[in-house]
C-alpha positions in Angstrom: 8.1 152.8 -171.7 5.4 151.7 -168.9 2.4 149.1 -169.7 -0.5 148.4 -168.0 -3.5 145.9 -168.4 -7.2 147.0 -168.6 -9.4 145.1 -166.3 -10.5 142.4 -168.8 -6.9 141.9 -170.0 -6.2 141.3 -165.8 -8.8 139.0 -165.8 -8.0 136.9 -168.7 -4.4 137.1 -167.8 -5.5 135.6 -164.2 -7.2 132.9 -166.0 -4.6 131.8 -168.6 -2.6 131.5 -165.3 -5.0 129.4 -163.2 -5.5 127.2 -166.3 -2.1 126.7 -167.0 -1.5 125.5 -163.1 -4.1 122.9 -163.6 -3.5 121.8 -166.9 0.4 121.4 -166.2 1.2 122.3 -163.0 2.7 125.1 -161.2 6.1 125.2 -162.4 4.5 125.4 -166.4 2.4 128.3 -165.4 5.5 130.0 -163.8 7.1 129.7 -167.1 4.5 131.4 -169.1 4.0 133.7 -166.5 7.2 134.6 -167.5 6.7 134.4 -171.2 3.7 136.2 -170.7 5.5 139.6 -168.7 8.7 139.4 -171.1 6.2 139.7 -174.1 4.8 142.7 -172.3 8.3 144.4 -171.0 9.0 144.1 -174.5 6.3 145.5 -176.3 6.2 148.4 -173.1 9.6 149.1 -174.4 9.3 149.3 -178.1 5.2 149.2 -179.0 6.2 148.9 -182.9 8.1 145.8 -181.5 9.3 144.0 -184.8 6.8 140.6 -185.5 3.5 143.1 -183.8 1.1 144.3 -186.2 -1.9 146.9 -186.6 -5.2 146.1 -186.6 -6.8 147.6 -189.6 -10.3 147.8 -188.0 -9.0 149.9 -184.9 -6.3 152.5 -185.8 -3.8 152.4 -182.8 -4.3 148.6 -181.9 -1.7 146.1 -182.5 -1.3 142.2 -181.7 2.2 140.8 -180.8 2.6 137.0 -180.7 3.9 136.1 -177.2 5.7 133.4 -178.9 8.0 136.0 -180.4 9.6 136.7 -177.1 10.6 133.0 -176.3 14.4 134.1 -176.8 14.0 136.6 -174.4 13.7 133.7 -171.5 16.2 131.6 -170.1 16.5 128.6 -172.1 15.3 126.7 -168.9 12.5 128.7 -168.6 10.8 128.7 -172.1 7.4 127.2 -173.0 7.5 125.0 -175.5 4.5 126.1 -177.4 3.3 129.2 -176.5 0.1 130.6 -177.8 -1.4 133.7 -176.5 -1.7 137.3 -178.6 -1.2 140.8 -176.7 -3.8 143.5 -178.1 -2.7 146.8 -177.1 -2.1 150.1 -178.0 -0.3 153.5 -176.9 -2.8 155.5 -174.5 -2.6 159.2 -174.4 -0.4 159.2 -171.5 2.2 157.5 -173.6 2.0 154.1 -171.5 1.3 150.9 -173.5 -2.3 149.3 -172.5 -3.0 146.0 -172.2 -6.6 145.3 -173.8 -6.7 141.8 -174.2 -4.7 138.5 -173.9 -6.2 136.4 -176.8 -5.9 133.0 -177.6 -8.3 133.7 -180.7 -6.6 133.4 -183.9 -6.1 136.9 -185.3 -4.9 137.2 -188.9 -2.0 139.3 -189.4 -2.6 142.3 -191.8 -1.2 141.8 -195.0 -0.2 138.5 -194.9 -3.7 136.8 -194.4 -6.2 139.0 -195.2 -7.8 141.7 -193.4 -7.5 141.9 -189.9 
């Protein structure tokens, strides 16, 4: 399945990016550029990606850790703690859309209250 990013979720996504470069340099914001598109190839390929939940104010909207995808990387690629939340859900189309790339803390439903 395809993905996308919504304009805000480009933006913040070009931010994360720019503040990763200066905060540790270029080759640590390649690696969670990395992190960052494996989390999103993966949840483009399976949107009820095992560890993503809903978010019971917005029917359709999940979160997926980007953390979760770490084995996904070359071991020499991985970041060592990765922070970052995808909010997306399935448009009509049937693509997976990007809404947001949080660094908020967003409770997981069931497990610490309501989300």
């Amino acid at each position: 399945m395809a993905y996308r990013l919504t304009g805000p979720a480009e933006l913040q996504l070009i931010k994360v990016l720019a503040e990763s470069s200066f905060r540790h340099g270029e080759a640590a914001k390649n690696r969670y550029e990395l992190l960052i598109r494996t989390a999103m190839e993966s949840v483009g390929d399976d949107p009820g990606l095992p560890g993503s939940w809903p978010v019971r104010r917005f029917p359709g909207v999940r979160v997926y850790e980007i953390a979760r995808s770490r084995h996904r990387v070359p071991r020499e690629h991985r970041v060592a703690d990765p922070w970052h939340k995808l909010v997306y859900c399935v448009a009509e189309d049937g693509v997976v859309q990007f809404w947001q790339l949080s660094a908020a803390r967003i409770r997981q439903a069931g497990r610490q209250g309501r989300a």
